[in-house]
C-alpha positions as CSV (number, residue, x, y, z in Angstrom):
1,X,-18.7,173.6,-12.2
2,X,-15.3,174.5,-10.5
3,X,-14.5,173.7,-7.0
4,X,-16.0,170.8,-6.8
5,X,-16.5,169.4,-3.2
6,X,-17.7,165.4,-3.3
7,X,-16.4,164.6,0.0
8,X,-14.1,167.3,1.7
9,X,-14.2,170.3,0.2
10,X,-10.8,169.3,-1.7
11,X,-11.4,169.9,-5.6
12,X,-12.1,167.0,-7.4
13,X,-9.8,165.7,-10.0
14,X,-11.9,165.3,-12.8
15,X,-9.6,162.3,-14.9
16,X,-12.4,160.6,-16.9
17,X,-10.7,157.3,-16.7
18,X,-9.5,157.3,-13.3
19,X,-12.9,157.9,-11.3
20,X,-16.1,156.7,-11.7
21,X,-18.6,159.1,-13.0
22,X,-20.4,160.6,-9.8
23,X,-23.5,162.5,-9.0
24,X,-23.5,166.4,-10.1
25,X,-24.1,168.2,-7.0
26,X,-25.0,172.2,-6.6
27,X,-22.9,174.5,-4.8
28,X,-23.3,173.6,-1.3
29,X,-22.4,175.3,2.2
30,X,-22.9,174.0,5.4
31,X,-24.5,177.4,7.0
32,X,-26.5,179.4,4.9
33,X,-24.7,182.2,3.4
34,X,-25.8,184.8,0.9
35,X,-25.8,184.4,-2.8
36,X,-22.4,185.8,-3.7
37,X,-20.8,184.0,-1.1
38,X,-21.4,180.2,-2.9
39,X,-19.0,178.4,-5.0
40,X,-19.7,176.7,-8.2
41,X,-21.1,173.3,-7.6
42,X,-19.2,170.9,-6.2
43,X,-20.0,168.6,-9.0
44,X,-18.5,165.0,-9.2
45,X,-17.9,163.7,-12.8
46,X,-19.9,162.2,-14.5
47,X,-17.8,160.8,-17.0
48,X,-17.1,157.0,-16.7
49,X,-13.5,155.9,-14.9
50,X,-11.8,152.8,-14.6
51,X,-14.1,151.5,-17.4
52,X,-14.4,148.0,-17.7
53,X,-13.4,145.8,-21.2
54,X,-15.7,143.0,-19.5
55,X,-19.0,143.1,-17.5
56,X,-18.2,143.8,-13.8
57,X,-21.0,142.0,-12.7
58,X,-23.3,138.7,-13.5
59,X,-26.4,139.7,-16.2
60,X,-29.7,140.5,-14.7
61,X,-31.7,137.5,-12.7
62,X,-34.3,135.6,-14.9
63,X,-36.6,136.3,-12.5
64,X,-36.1,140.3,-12.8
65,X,-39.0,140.4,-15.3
66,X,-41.5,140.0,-12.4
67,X,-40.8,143.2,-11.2
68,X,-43.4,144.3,-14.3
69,X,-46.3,143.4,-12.3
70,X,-45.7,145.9,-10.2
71,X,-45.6,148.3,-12.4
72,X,-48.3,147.3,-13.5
73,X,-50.4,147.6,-10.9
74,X,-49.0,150.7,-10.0
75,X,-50.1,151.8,-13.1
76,X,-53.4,150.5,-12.9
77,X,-53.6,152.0,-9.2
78,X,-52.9,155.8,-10.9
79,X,-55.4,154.9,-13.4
80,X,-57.9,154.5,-11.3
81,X,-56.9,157.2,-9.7
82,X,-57.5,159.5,-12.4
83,X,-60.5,158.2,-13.6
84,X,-62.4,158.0,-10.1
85,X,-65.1,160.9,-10.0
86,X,-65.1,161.6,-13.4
87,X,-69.0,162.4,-13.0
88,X,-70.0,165.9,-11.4
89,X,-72.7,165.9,-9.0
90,X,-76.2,167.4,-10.2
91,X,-79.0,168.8,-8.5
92,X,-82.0,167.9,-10.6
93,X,-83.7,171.2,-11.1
94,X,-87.6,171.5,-9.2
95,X,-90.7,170.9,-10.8
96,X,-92.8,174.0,-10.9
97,X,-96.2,174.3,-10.3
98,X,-98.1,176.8,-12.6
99,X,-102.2,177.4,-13.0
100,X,-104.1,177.1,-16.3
101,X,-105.9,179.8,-17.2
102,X,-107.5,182.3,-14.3
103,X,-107.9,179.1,-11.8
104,X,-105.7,180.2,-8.6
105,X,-104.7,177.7,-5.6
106,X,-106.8,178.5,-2.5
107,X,-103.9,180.2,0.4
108,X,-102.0,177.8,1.8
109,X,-101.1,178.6,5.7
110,X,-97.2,177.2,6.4
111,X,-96.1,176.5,9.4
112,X,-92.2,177.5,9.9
113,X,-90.0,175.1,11.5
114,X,-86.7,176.4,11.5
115,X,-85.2,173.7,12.7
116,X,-86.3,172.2,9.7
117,X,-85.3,174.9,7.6
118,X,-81.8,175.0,9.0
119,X,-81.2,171.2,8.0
120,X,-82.2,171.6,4.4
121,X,-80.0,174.9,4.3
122,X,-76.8,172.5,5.9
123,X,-77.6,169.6,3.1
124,X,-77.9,172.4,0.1
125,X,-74.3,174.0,1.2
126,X,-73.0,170.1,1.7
127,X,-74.5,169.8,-2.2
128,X,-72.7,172.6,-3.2
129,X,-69.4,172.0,-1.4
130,X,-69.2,168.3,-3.2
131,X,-69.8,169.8,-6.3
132,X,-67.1,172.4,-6.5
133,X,-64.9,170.2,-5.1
134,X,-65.8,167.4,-7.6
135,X,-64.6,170.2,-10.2
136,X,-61.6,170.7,-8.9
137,X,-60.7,167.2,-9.0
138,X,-62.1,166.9,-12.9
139,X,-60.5,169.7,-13.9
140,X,-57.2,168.3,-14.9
141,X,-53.9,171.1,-13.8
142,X,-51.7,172.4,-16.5
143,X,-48.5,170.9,-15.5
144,X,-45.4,171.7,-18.0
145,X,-43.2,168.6,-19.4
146,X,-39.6,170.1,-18.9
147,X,-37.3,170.0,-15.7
148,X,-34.3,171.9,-14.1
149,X,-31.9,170.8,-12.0
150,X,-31.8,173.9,-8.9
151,X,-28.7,173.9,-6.0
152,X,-28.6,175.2,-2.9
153,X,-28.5,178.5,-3.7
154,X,-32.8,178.1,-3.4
155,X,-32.9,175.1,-0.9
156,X,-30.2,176.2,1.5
157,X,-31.3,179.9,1.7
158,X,-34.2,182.5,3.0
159,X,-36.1,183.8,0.6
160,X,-39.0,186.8,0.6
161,X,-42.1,185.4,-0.8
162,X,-42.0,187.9,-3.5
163,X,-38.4,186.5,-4.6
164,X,-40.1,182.4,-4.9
165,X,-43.4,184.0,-6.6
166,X,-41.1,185.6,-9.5
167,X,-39.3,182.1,-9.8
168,X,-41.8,180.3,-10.0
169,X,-43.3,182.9,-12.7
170,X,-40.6,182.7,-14.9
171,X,-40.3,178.8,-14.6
172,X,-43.9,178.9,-16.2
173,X,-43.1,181.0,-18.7
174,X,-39.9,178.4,-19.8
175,X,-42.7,175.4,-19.2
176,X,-40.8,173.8,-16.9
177,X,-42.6,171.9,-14.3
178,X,-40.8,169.3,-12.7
179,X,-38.1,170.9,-10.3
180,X,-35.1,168.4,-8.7
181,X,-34.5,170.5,-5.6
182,X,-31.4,169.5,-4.1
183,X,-31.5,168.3,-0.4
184,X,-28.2,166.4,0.1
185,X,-25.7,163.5,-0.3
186,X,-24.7,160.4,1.6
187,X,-21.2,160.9,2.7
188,X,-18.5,158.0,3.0
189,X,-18.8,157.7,6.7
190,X,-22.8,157.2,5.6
191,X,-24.1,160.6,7.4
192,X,-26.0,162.9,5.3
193,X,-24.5,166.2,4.2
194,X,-25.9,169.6,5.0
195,X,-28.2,168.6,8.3
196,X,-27.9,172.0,9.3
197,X,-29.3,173.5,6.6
198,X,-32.7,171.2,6.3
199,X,-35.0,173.6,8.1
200,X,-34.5,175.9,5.5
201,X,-35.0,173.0,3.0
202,X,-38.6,172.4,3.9
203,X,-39.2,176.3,4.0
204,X,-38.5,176.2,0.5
205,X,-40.8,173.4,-0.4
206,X,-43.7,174.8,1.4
207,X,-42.9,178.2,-0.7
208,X,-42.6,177.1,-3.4
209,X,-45.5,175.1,-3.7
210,X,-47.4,178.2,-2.1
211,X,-46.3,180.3,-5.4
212,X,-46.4,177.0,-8.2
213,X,-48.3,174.4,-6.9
214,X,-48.8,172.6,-10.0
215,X,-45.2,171.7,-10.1
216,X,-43.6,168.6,-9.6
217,X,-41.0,168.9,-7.1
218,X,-38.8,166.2,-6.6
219,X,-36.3,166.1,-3.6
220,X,-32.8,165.3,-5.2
221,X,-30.6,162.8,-3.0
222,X,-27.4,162.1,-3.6
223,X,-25.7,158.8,-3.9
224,X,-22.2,158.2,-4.6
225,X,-21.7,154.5,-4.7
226,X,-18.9,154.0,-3.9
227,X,-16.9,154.3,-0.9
228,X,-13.1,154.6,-2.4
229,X,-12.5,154.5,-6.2
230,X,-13.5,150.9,-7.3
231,X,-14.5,150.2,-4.1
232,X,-18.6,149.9,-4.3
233,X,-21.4,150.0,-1.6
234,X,-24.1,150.2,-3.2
235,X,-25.2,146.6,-2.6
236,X,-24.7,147.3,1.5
237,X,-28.4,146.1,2.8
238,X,-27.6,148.9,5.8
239,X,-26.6,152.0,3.2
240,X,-30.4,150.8,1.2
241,X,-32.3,150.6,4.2
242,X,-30.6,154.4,4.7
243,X,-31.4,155.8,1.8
244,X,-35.0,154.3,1.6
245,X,-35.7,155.7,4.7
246,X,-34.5,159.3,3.9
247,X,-36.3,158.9,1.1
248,X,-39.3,158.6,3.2
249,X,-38.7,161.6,5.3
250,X,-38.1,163.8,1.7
251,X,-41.8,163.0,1.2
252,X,-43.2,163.0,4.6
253,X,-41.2,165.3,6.4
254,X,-39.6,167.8,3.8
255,X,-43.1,168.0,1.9
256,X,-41.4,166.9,-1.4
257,X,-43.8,165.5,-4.5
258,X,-41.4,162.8,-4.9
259,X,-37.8,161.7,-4.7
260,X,-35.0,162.2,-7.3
261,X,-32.4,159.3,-6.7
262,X,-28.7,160.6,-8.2
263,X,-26.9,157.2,-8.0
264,X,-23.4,157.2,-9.2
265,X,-21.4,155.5,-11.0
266,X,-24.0,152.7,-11.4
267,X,-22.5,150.1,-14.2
268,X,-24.7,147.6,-16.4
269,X,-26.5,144.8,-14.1
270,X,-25.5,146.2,-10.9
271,X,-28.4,144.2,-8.9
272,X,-27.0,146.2,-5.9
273,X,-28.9,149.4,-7.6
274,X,-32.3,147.2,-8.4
275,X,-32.4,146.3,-4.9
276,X,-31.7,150.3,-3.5
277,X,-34.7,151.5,-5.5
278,X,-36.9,148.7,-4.5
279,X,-35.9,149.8,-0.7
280,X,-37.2,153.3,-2.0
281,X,-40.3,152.2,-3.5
282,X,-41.1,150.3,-0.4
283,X,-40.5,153.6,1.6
284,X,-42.1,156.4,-0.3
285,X,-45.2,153.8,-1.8
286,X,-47.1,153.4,-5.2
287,X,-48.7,156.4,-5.6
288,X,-45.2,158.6,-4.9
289,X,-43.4,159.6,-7.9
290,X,-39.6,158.1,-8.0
291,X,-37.0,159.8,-10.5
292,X,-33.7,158.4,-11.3
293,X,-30.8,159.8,-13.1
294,X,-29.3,157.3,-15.1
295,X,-26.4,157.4,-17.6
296,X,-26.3,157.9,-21.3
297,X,-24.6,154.6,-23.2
298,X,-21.4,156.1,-23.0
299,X,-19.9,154.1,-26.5
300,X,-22.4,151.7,-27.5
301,X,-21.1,148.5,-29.3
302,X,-21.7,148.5,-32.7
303,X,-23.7,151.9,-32.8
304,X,-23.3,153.4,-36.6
305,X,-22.8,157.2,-33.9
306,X,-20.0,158.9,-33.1
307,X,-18.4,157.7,-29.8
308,X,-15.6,158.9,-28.0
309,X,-12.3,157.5,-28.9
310,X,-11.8,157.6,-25.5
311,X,-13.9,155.8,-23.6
312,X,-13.9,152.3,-24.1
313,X,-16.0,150.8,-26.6
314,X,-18.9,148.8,-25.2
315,X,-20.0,151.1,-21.8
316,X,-23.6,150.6,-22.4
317,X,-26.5,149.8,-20.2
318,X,-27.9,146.4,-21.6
319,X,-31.7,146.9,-22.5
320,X,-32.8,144.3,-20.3
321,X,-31.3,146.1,-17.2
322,X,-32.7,149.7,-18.5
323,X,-36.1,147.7,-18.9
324,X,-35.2,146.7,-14.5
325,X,-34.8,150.0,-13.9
326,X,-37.7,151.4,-15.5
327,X,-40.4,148.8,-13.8
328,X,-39.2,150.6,-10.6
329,X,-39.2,154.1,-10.9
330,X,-41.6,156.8,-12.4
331,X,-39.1,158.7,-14.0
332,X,-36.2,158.8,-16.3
333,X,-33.9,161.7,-16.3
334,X,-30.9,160.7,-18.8
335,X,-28.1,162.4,-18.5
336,X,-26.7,163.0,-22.1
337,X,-23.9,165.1,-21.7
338,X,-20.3,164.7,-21.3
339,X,-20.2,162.5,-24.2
340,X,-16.4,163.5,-24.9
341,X,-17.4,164.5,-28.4
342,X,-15.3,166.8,-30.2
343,X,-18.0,168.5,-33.0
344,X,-21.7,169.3,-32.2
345,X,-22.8,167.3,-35.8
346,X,-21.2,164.3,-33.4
347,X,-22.8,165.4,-30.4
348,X,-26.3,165.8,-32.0
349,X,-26.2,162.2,-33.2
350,X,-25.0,161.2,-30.2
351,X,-28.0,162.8,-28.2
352,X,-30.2,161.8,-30.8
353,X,-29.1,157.9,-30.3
354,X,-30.1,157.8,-26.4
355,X,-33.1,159.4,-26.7
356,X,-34.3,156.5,-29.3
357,X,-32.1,153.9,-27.0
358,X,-34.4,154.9,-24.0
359,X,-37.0,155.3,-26.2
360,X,-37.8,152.3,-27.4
361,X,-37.1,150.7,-24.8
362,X,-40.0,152.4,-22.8
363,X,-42.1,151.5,-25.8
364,X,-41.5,148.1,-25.5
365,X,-43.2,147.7,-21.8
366,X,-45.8,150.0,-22.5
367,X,-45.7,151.1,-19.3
368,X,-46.1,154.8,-18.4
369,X,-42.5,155.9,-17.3
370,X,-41.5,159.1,-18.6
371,X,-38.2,160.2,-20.1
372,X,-36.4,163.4,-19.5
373,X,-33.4,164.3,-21.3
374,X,-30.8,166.4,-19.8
375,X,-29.1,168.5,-21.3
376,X,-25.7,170.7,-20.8
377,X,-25.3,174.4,-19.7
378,X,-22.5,174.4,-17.7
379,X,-18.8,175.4,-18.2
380,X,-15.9,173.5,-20.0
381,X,-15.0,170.2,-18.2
382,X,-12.2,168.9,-20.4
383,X,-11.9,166.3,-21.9
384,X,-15.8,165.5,-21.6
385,X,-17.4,168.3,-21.3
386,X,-16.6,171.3,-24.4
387,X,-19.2,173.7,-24.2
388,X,-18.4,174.2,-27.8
389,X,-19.4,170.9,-28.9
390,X,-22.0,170.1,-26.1
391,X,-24.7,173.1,-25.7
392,X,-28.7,173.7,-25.9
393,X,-28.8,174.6,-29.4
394,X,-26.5,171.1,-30.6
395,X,-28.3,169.1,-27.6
396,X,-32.1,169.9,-28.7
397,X,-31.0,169.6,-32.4
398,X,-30.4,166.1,-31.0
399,X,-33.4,165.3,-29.1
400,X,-35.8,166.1,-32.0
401,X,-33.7,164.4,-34.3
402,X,-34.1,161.4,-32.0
403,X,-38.0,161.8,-31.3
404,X,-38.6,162.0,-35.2
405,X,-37.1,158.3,-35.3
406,X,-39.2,157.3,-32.5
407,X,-41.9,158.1,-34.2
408,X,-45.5,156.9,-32.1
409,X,-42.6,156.1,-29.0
410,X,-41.9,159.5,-28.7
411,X,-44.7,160.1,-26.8
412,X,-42.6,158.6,-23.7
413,X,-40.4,161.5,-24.1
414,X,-42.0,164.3,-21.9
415,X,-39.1,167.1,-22.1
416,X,-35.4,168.3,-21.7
417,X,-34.0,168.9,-18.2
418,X,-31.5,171.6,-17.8
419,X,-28.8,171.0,-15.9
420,X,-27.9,173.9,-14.3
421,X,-30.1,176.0,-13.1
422,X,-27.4,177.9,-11.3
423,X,-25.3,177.6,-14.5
424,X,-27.6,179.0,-16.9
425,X,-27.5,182.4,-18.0
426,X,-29.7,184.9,-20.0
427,X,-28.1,183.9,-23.2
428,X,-29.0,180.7,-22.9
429,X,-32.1,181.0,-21.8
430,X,-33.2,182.7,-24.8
431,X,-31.6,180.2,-27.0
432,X,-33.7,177.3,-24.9
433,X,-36.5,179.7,-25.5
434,X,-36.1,180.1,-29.8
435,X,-34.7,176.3,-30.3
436,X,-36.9,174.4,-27.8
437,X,-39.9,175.7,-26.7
438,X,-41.2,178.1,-30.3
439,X,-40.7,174.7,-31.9
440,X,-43.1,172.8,-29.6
């Protein structure tokens, strides 16, 4: 993740205490070029800047807590869902008349109407029609639990329908099913990046759920929140209304499953968030998956874990203000990398502490979010990122460690997400291969 271009193409200096940490983004170009002609991604950091010794801002409202209702009934809406025509249509089969013995019926002359034979033909092939669709609906679709992040090397670009089918083959064969496909970022002068290129955007949509269209496929936006270091905007009622209404269009327009919403840096109680993916989920509906990326607990206070001398202690997400976010969305993607660990044993624990964080908190409002845990495969970002120290192999030694303390709450952990998809290479594909999925 070299080059980095948040804002103007100028490479981003990645000082983890001077910047906030931002949304990753995939190598971008305005036009669409070939292949060999894209950078690396012009990721923004995600590791935390001017970090605070004190809360930034006032703890949650009392009154956050109704925001479970409506995930409740969001919930019970999908249920319903679900469960509506779980009966098949039958025909009952037709008596059959057969003599006794040698007695035979006397002829019987029939007079044809073909009118009336044509309407019982037209309600048999309805019959049939209702059944096989009524099949289709039972039958439920093989969807695979893990995720990938994929750049604009895919979304920006052509692509022969032979070239989508084989990546969408091979993203079956790693059981990856949910796919954040990047579309853009909202710039500082609140524009959206990359306008040009959204034609080919839905092209890619429409292809690829043509060649895998029991994926989830998520349209990843971008949202830096702030519009100068330390200088938020998150909590601007116009920059909301934006975003909620792009969000829309991602569904409506682009032909996206769902949205992905990559808000950063977002710190603990930040209503201004709460409020953004409220706007969304006003936008988009009940029934239309939201996904958030959200950040690990950097150094957690009074965690028996590893943390990074560097950071300072405390930079945490409260549980109450996870629990805010996770009434609102669908979707968890935790992004538990750049840690700033030194040894993998740390890293492992480290991993292994926010997936039973999130956890447990899930388990808690028994509600049906999901968690995805990301995990690392790009290059070295010192001092966060060490590819040494944070890779696949230490990562999913992590997770399982952390879904083994879960225990019956692990069941709200769905998968890993890989973050790159441009970044990873064959290597490390078949170590995600022998340590992830031949354990599953």
């Amino acid at each position: 993740m070299d080059d980095h271009e948040p804002f103007d193409n100028e490479p981003f200096d990645h000082e983890p205490f001077d910047h906030e940490p931002f949304p990753e983004m995939p190598p971008e170009s305005e036009e669409p070029t070939s292949s060999s002609a894209l950078t690396a991604p012009p990721s923004l950091s995600p590791f935390p800047t001017t970090l605070p010794t004190s809360p930034l801002i006032e703890p949650i409202a009392a009154g956050e807590s109704s925001h479970r209702g409506v995930a409740r009934a969001r919930r019970d809406q999908r249920r319903r869902t679900q469960t509506e025509g779980a009966g098949s249509a039958r025909i009952p089969s037709p008596r059959q008349l057969r003599p006794a013995g040698q007695f035979r019926l006397p002829p019987i002359k029939i007079t044809v109407n073909r009118n009336l034979i044509g309407i019982i033909g037209a309600v048999i092939f309805i019959i049939v029609i209702v059944i096989f669709l009524g099949r289709l609906r039972n039958d439920p679709v093989t969807s695979y639990p893990n995720a990938i992040w994929i750049g604009t090397e895919w979304t920006y670009e052509t692509h022969e329908e032979g070239v989508i089918g084989e990546y969408a083959r091979q993203l079956r064969e790693r059981r990856i099913g949910t796919i954040y496909a990047w579309v853009t970022w909202l710039q500082p002068d609140q524009t959206w990046r990359g306008e040009v290129n959204f034609e080919n955007v839905k092209a890619f949509v429409t292809q690829l759920k043509r060649a895998y269209p029991e994926a989830i496929v998520y349209g990843w936006v971008g949202v830096p929140t702030e519009s100068a270091p330390g200088v938020t905007r998150i909590d601007d009622p116009e920059l909301q209304g934006q975003v909620a209404l792009f969000s829309q269009r991602v569904v409506d327009e682009f032909g996206f499953d769902g949205v992905f919403i990559n808000a950063e840096p977002v710190w603990d109680g930040d209503q201004g968030f709460l409020t953004l993916l409220r706007s969304v989920r006003g936008t988009v509906g009940l029934d239309t998956p939201i996904s958030a990326a959200l950040p690990p607990d950097w150094s957690p206070a009074g965690a028996t874990i590893p943390v990074p001398a560097l950071i300072t202690p405390g930079t945490e997400w409260a549980k109450e203000y996870k629990q805010s976010v996770a009434l609102l969305v669908d979707q968890m993607a935790v992004m538990a990398y750049q840690s700033g660990l030194t040894t993998p044993e740390d890293y492992s624990q480290w991993v292994s502490y926010q997936v039973q964080v999130y956890g447990n908190m899930i388990a808690e409002l028994n509600t049906d979010v999901e968690i995805l845990v990301g995990i690392p495969t790009y290059p070295a970002e010192p001092p966060g990122h060490d590819p040494a120290v944070e890779n696949i192999t230490s990562a999913v030694v992590g997770v399982r460690s952390g879904m083994i303390a879960l225990g019956d709450a692990a069941r709200y952990v769905a998968g890993v997400a890989i973050y790159a998809d441009w970044e990873t290479d064959d290597d490390e594909w078949r170590t995600y291969q022998q340590t992830w999925l031949d354990g599953q």
